[in-house]
N, C-alpha and C positions, 0 to 999 in steps of 0.2 A: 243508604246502601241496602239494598234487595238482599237477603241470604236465602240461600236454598236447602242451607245445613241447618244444624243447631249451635255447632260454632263452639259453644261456652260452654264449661264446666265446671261446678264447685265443688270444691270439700269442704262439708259443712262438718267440721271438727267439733271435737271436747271440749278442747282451749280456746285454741285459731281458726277462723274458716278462711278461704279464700279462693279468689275467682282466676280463671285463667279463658285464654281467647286462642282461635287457630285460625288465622288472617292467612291467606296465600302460601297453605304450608309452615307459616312459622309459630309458634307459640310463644303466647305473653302472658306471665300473670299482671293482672292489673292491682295498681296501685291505690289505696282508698287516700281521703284526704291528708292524712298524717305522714302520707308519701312510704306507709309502709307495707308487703309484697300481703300481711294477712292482720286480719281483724279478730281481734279477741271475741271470742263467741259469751258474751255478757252482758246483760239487759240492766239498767237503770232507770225508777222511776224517781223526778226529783220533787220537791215540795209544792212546786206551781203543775203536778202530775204530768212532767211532760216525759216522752216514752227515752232515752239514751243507750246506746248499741257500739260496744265495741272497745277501745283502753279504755278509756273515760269512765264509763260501768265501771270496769273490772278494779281500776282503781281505788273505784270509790266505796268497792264492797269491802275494804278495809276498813271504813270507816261509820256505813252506811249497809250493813250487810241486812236490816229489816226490809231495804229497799231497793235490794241488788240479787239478782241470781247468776249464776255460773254455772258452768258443764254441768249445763239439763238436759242435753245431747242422751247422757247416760241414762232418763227417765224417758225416753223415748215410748210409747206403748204402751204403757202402768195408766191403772184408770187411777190413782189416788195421787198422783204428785203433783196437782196445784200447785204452785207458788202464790201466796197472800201479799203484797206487798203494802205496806202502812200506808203510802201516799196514797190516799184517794180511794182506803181497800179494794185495791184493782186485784182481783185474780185472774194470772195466767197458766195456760196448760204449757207442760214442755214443747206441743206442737207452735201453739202461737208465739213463743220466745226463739225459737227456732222459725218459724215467719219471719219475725225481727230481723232477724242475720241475715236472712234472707234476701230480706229488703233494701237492706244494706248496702249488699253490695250490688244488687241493680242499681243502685242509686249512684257507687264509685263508675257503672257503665256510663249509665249516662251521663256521668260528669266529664268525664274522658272524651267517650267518644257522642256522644250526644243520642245512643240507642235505647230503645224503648223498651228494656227484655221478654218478653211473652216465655222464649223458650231456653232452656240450660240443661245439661246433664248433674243428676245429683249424686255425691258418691253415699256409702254408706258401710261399714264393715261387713265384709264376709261373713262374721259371725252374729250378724245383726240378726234377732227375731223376726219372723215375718210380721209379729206386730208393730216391731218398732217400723218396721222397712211401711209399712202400711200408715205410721205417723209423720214419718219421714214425708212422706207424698203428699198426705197433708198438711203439713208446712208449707210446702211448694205451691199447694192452691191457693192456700192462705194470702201465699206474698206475691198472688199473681201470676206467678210461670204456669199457662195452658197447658207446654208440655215439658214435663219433669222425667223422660227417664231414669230408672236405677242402677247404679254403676258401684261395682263391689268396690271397695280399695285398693285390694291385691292387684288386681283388674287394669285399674287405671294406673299404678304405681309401674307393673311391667309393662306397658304402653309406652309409659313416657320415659323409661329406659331403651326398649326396644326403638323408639321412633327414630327414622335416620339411620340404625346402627344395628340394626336386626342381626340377629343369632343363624345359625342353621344346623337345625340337628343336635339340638342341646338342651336342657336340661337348666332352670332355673330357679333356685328360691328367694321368695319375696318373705324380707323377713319387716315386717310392717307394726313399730310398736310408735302407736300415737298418746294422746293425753290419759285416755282412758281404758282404749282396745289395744287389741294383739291380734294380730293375724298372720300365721304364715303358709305360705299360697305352694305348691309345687306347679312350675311352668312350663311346659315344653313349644319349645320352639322348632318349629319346623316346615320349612317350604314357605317360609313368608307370611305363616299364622303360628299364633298360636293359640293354647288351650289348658284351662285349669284343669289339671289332673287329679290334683289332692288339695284340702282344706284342713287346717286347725286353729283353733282360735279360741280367745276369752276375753268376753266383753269386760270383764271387769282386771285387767292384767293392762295396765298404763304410766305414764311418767307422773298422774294424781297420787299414784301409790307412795311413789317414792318421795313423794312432798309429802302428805302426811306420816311416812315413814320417822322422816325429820324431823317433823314438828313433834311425835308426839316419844319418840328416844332420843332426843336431844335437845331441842327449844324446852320443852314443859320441866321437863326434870332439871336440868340448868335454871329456869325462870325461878319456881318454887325452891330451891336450895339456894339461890342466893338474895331470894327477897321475901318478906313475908306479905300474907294479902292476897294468894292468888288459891286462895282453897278452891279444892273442887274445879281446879282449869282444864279443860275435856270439851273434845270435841261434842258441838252439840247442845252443849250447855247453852241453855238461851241467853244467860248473864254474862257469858265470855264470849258469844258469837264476835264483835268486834275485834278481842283481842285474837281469837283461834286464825279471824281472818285477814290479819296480820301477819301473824303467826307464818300460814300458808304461802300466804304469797313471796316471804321472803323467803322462805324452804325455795318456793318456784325457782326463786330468780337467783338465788346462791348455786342452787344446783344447777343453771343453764351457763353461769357463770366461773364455776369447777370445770368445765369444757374445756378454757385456757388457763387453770390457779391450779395452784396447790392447794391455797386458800383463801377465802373469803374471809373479810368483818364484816358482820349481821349486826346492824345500830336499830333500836327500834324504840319508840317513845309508845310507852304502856298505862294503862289507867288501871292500878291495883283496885280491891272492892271497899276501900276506903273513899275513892274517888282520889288518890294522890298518881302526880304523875314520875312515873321513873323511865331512867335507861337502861333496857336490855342489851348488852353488849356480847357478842357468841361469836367467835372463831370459829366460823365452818370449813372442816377438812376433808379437800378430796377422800383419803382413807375411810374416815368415819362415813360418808355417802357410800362409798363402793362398799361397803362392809353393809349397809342397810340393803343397797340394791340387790346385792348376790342372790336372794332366792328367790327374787322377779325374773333374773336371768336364767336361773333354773329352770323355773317355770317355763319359759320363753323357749328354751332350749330342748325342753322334753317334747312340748309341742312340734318342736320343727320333727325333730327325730320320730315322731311317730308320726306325721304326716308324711316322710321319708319310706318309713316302714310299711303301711301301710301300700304301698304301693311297688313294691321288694325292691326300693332303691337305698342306697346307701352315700353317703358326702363325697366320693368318690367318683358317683355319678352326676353330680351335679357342675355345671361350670364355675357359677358364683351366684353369691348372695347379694341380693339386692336389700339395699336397707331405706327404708323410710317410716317417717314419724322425727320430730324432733329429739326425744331422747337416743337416736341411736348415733344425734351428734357426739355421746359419753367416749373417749380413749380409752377406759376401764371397758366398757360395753366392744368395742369393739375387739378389742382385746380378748377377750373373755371367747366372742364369737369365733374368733381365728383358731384359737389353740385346739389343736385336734382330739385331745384328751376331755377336758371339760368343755369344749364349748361345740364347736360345726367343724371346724379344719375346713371349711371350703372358701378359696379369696374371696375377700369383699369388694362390692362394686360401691363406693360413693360418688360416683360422676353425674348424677344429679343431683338439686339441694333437695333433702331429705324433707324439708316442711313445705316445699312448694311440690313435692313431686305429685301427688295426687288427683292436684288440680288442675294439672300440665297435663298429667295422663287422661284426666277429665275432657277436659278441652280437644283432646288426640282422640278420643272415641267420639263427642260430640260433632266432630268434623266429617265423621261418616253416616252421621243420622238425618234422614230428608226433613225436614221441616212439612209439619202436616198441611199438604196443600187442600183448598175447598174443593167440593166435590166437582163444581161445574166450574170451568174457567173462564173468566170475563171475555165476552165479547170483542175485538178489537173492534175500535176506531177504524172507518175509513183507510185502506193503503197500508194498514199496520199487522204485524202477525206476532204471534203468542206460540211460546215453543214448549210444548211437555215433556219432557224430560225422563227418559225411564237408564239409571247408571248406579254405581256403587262407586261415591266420593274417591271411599281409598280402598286400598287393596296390594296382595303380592303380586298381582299380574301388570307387567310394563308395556302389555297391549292390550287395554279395558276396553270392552265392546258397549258401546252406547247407542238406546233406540229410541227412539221417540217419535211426535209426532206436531206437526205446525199445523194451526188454524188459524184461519182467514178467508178472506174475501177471492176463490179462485187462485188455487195451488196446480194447477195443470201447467207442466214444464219446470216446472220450480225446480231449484236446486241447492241443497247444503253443502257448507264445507266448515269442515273445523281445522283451525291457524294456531300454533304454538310459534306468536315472532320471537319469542325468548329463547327456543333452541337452539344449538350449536351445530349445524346450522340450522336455521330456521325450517319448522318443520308443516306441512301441507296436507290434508286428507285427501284432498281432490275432490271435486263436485260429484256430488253423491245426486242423482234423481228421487225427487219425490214419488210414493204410488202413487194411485188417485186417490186414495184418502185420505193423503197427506204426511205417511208414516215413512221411515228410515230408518237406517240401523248403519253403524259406522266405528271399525276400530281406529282405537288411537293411537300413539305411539308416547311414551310418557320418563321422563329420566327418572333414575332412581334417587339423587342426591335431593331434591328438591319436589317441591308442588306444581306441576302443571298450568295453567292456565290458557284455556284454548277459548277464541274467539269464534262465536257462530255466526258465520256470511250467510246468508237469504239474497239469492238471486233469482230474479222470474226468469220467463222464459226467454226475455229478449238479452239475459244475461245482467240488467239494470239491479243494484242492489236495494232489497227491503227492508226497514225495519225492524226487529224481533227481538221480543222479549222472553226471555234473558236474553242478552248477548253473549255471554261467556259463559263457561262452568271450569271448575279447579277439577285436578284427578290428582291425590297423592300416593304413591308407593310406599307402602309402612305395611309394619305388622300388623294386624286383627286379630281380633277373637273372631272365630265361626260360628259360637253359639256357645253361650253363657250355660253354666249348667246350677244345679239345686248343691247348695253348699252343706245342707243336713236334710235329713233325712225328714219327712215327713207321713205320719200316723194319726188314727184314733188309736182311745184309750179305750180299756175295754172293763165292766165289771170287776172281772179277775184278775185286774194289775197286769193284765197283757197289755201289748201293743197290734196292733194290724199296720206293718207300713207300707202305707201306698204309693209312694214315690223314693226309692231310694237315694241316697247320697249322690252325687254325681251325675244324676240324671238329667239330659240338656231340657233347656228350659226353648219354648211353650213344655208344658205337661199336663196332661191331665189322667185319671183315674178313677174307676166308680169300684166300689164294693157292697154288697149284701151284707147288712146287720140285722139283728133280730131287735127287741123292745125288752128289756127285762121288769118292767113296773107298767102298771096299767095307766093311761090317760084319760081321765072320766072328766069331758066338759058338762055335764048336767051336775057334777057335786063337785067341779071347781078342783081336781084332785092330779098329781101327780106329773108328770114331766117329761119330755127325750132331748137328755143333754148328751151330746159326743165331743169330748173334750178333745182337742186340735194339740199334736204334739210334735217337738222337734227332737231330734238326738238318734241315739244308734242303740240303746238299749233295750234287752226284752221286758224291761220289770217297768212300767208305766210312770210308776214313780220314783223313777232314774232320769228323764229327762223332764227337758222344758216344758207345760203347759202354758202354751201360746194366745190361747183363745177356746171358744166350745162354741156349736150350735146348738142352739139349745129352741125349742116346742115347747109354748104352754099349752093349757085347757084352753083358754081363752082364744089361741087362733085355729082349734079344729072345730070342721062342721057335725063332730060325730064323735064317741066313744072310741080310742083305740086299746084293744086288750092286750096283758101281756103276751110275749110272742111273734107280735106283728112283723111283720118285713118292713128294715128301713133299707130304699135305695140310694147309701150315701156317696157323694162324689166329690172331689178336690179338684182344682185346675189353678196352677201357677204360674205367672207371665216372668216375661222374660226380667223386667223389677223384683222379680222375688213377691209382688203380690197377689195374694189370696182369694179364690172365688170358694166358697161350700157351699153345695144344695143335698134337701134330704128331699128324695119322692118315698109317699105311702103308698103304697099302691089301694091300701083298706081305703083311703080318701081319694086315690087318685089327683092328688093335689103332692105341689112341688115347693118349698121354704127354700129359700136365698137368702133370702130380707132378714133373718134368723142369726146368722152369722154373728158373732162377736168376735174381733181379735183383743177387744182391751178388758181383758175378764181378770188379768192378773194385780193383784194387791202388793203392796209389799207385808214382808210376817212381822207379827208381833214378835214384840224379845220373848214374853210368856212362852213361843211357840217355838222359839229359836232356842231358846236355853234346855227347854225339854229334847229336842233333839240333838245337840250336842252332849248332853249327861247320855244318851242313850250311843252314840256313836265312841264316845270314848270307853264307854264300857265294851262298846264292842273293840274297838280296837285292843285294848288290853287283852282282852280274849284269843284275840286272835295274834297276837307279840307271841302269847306264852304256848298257840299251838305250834306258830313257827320255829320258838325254840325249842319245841320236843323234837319235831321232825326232822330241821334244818333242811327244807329247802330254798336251796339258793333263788331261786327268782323271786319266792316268796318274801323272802330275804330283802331281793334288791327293789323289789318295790316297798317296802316298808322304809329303804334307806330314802326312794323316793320323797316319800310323805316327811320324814322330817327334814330332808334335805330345802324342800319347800316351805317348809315352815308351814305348814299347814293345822296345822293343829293352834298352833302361838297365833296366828294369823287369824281362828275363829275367835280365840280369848279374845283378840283387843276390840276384833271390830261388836262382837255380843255383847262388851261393855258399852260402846259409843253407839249401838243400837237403840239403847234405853230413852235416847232424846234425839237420835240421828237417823231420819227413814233412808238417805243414799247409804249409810254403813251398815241398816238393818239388810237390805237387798244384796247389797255384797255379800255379807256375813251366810245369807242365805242361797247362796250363789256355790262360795267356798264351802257352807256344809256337803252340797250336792257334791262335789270334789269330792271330799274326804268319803261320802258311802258309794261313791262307784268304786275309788281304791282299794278301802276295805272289803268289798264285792268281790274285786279281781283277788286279795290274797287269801278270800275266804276259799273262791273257786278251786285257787291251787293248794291248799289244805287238804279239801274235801277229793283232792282229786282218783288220789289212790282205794279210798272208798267207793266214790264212785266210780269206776272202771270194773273195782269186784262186783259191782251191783251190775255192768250190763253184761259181764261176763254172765252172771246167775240167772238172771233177766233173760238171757239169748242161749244158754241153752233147756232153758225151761219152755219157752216158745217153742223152740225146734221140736222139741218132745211131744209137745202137744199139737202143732202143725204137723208133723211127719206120722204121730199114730191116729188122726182124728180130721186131717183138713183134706180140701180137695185142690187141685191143681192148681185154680186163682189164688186159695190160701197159700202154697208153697211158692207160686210166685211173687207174692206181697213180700214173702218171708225172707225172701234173698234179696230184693230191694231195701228190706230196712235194715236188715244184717249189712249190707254194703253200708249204705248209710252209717250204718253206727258204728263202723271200722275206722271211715272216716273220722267222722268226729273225734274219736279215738289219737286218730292220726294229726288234725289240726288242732288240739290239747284244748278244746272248746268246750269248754265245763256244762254253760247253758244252753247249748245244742246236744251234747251228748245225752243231758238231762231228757229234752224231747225225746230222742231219737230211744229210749230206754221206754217214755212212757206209751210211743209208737207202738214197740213189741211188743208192750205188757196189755194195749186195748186188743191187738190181734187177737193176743191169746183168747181174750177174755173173751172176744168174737164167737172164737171160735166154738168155745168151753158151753159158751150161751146159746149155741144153734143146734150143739148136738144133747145140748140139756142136761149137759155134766157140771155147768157154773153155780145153778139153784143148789144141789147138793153138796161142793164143797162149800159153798157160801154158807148153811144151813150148820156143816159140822165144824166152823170157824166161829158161829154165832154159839153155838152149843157150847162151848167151851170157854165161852166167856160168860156164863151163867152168873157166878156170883157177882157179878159188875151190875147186873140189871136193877133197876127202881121195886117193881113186883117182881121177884123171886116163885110165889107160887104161880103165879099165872107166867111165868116165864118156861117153870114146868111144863106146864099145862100143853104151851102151844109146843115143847120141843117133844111130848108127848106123838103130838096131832104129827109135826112134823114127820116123825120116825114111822109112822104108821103108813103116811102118804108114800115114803121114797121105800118102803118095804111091796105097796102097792101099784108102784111105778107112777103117783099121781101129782105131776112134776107145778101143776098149776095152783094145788095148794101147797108145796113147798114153796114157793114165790108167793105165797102168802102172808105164810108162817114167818117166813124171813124180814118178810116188810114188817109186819109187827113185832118182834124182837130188836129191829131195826129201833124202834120207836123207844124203846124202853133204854136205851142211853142218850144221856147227855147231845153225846154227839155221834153219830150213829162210826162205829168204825171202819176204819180201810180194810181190804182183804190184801192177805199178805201174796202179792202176786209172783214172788220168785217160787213158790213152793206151786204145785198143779198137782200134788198126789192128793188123796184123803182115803182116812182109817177107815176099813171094811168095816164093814157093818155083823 
């Protein structure tokens, strides 16, 4: 079988992956040999080192866990998460284990259907890194697919609800909680496409949680209270790894199990550190789960709602919720979602299976992707014609125009026509005349309920029919995406914990971007010295070290032809493909020379506990800090986002995992994942603390400006003046703390513009430094120069007052701020 499409598409999951196909319109996930719809995503090496993929591993890592890995999906882009395994010390990267799965299930193709796969659509989470999204693909090379598109979750998840049965004019959310992600997508539907309007998401927020949630407030503390021997049993622990991985999996399969029970019996044959074996016997109770799960669901929840808000929709406006991931098989979960109070209130949609949906939807985008044709087309044979094809598979139009073009051996008279015998009635194009070049264009006519299939007739001129390849092509009527967009934000970091973003949130993908940066440190290749790293960042925040650090470009000495001093111009540029992967070049212009090759996305580590512990004592101190500002003040938002934070358990939720950090590098990343949480929060209620301070400050700020632009500026300065005042009414207005903040240090540069052209700044600068006299290091020579100072500005000689200044400058610690609300200074 010839394809012209790519057909297939996988969800390469946490847990499960699994393959799906779009044969003539219909979708199939394919079955592996165990005859089941998904394969466990877990690798086993066994004693004779032979490679094993899928239950079989995962089985065996109960038993076998120095020889087994599981959801390395989540390691995705980290440069340190090898896996060593004992057999053979074969190390593999989370990309080459993800190959494996890969492989896999090319392998259930061709067992099936007897196909060779070269090409698949691959999904990946919405809130995937662009590094992981970048390991991802290398997976993909890995196991052989030439071509790997990237396909979000959310993405493929509304696809294959949408397929057949499309919306109009509505409003969708995909609420997507898999083994290890969370995604939820805002969809709009309309005119027979759709489009991701809004994204939120947390890579580390999945149904893994709530397995070790189990294991480690209910297995562990049951085991150790009713038997002795099991000291020190923790995740991690290299001497328990066995038993922990037991442990898990039965958490797994109890809890998919609580689906249809009340409860479960968890029987488990244990090897205490005596080497004796016992029976662990636990009654797992639906309640005791839904009481762990509640603040995954929070989580989950505040997420949608603020992908909701964000966008000034409300559950009201949405039609329904789309659910996939297999934990949202839960009746608690669902539940929970319904109720209009704590959860969404908006109906839920389960009419497809929630663990195959992904790969369905996979397969439903794959169906619209051309299969990369070679540049030049084979020559026919004798008598024979080759037909090029220029169409879009699927679409919301039920008359798709198709053009193309036949080569061969003399097309003078020639004629096409495309046959749909399956119509009701059978449906005709009529003979279409070739140009002389051989080219055509022809609409079709196509049902909605089904896939198309139209036969192409090649008749010569005597009306005789000819050969042509293809002979057919499919056309399906389905939803689309129009163009995929950037699901976070992408930026440099900047020296001063800024960010620069150069692609916003939402932005449709191809994109690209250039910006002007300067050099802050010198580059000397003759003494081996110095650096230009531009750290590559994801997220929405202005403080640099609020979001992800995805990757850097980074220059040594070694690859310039020349000295770069500090200062330099870098001309940096980002470009993002429609996969979400990543191209950076830096041109110098001082070299005239362009770096590509520079790029790193796998620059991320996971943290030391040392590193992780110091900032969590630092973050609960701030939080306390800020409880006791909000109970002076009582405001209420303030308020509700602090009920936020523990409603999420977020604080209990760094404890456990900063303990199991200590020996566990997937809990140390989490754990450092969940810190970042916890200080953007405390961020936001610090904002609204400070807010009423700050408002008196750009009150003060603006009209000190005014005073000084209206007796001192000229026309351009009073037009600056009422732009920034707008602006900073605004902000005002949108309760934006860290813009207001800018828009505050906007007026106060004006001023200082202004203050410094007409040569009124040196002098109050000079009587702000004079008055901080007893602070200075040299006291007599501190005299001395405010001596020289006073003499100058008595003599109008404004050049050595900028002198004066810079040297008293010098004589503190750290030289101080000028207080810029104030623009008067005491006569002299």
């Amino acid at each position: 079988m010839i394809r012209t499409t790519i057909d297939y598409g996988i969800d390469l999951g946490t847990t499960t992956s699994a393959i799906a196909v779009l044969n003539d319109g219909d979708v199939q996930v394919i079955k592996n040999n165990h005859q089941s719809e998904t394969t466990a995503s877990a690798v086993w090496i066994d004693q004779r080192e032979r490679l094993h993929v899928g239950e079989i591993a995962k089985r065996r890592s109960e038993f076998d866990p120095w020889n087994t890995c599981v959801e390395f999906k989540l390691r995705m882009g980290l440069s340190d998460q090898a896996k060593t395994f004992a057999n053979g010390d074969r190390t593999m990267t989370p990309e080459e284990m993800s190959a494996e799965v890969l492989k896999s299930l090319k392998g259930d193709v061709a067992q099936r259907g007897g196909e060779h796969l070269r090409a698949a659509v691959v999904t990946v989470p919405a809130a995937f890194e662009l590094s992981a999204c970048e390991a991802t693909k290398q997976a993909a090379r890995l196991a052989g697919l030439e071509h790997a598109p990237l396909l979000q979750e959310p993405t493929a998840a509304a696809l294959a609800y949408a397929y057949h049965s499309p919306g109009d004019k509505a409003f969708w959310l995909v609420y997507d909680l898999g083994g290890g992600t969370f995604d939820a997508a805002v969809v709009n539907i309309r005119d027979g496409e759709f489009t991701v309007v809004n994204h939120r998401g947390d890579n580390f927020l999945g149904g893994k949680l709530i397995d070790w949630r189990i294991v480690e407030e209910l297995f562990i503390p049951a085991l150790i209270g009713e038997h002795r021997g099991f000291a020190g049993l923790g995740r991690g622990e290299p001497r328990w790894l066995g038993a922990i991985a037991k442990l898990k999996q039965a958490a797994e399969q109890g809890k998919i199990q609580l689906s249809r029970a009340d409860s479960v019996p968890v029987t488990l044959d244990l090897e205490d550190d005596r080497g004796d074996r016992i029976d662990f016997l636990y009654d797992l109770r639906r309640a005791d789960v839904e009481r762990l799960t509640e603040p995954f669901i929070v989580r989950s929840v505040n997420l949608c709602r603020k992908a909701l808000d964000e966008r000034g929709l409300t559950p009201a406006d949405i039609e329904k919720v789309l659910l996939v991931g297999g934990p949202t098989l839960s009746p608690y979960l669902r539940e929970r979602l319904a109720d209009p109070r704590q959860g969404l209130g908006i109906p839920l949609d389960h009419s497809r299976d929630p663990v195959t949906a992904v790969a369905m939807g996979a397969a439903i985008f794959a169906g619209n992707q051309r299969v990369d044709l070679p540049e030049s087309l084979p020559v026919p044979a004798a008598g024979e014609y080759v037909a090029e094809l220029e169409y879009q598979p699927m679409g919301a139009d039920t008359e798709p125009l198709v053009g193309g073009r036949i080569f061969g051996a003399g097309t003078t008279g020639f004629t096409v026509e495309f046959v749909n015998a399956a119509a009701e009635p059978a449906w005709r194009s009529g003979k279409i005349a070739l140009a002389d070049d051989g080219t055509f264009t022809a609409t079709l006519w196509a049902g909605k309920e089904r896939a198309s299939t139209f036969t192409i007739e090649l008749c010569d001129a005597s009306g005789t029919p000819r050969p042509v390849a293809p002979d057919r092509l499919t056309y399906t009527v389905a939803a689309v995406e129009p163009q995929p967009t950037l699901t976070n934000a992408v930026g440099v970091g900047l020296e001063s914990n800024e960010v620069v973003w150069l692609l916003e949130r939402g932005t449709p993908l191809p994109a690209r971007r250039r910006y002007l940066l300067r050099t802050t440190i010198a580059l000397s290749r003759s003494q081996n010295q110095g650096y230009i790293r531009i750290p590559i960042l994801e997220g929405d925040h202005e403080r640099a070290d609020r979001n992800r650090r995805v990757g850097r470009l980074q220059i040594d000495p070694g690859q310039i032809t020349r000295d770069v001093p500090a200062g330099s111009e870098v001309e940096f540029s980002v470009t993002v493909d429609e996969s979400r992967l990543v191209v950076a070049r830096a041109y110098i212009p001082l070299l005239d020379e362009e770096f590509e090759h520079a790029i790193e996305l796998r620059t991320e580590t996971t943290p030391a506990h040392e590193e992780l512990a110091a900032r969590f004592r630092a973050e609960r101190h701030r939080l306390n800090d800020v409880r006791m500002q909000v109970s002076d003040i009582g405001d209420a938002r303030a308020e509700a986002m602090l009920d936020r934070i523990e409603a999420e358990r977020t604080v209990q939720d760094i404890e456990r995992l900063l303990d199991a950090a200590r020996t566990d590098q997937e809990a140390a990343r989490s754990c450092g994942t969940r810190l970042l949480d916890l200080q953007i929060a405390i961020d936001e209620v610090e904002a609204l603390v400070r807010w009423p301070t700050l408002v008196g400050q750009a009150k003060e700020v603006l009209a000190a400006a005014r005073e000084v632009v209206e007796s001192k500026g000229d026309p351009n300065d009073r037009r600056s003046f009422a732009t920034l005042e707008s602006s900073l009414r605004e902000a005002i207005t949108a309760h934006d703390a860290e813009l207001l903040e800018k828009r505050i240090e906007d007026l106060a540069q004006l001023a200082v513009y202004v203050l410094d052209r007409t040569d009124e700044l040196p002098i109050m600068r000079f009587e702000h430094l004079r008055n901080l006299e007893p602070e200075m290091r040299d006291r007599r020579e501190a005299a001395q120069l405010i001596a020289t100072g006073k003499k100058a500005i008595e003599r109008g000689d404004i050049r050595t007052v900028r002198y004066v200044n810079r040297e008293l400058e010098g004589m503190f610690p750290t030289p101080p701020p000028i207080d810029l609300t104030s623009t008067v200074a005491r006569g002299s």
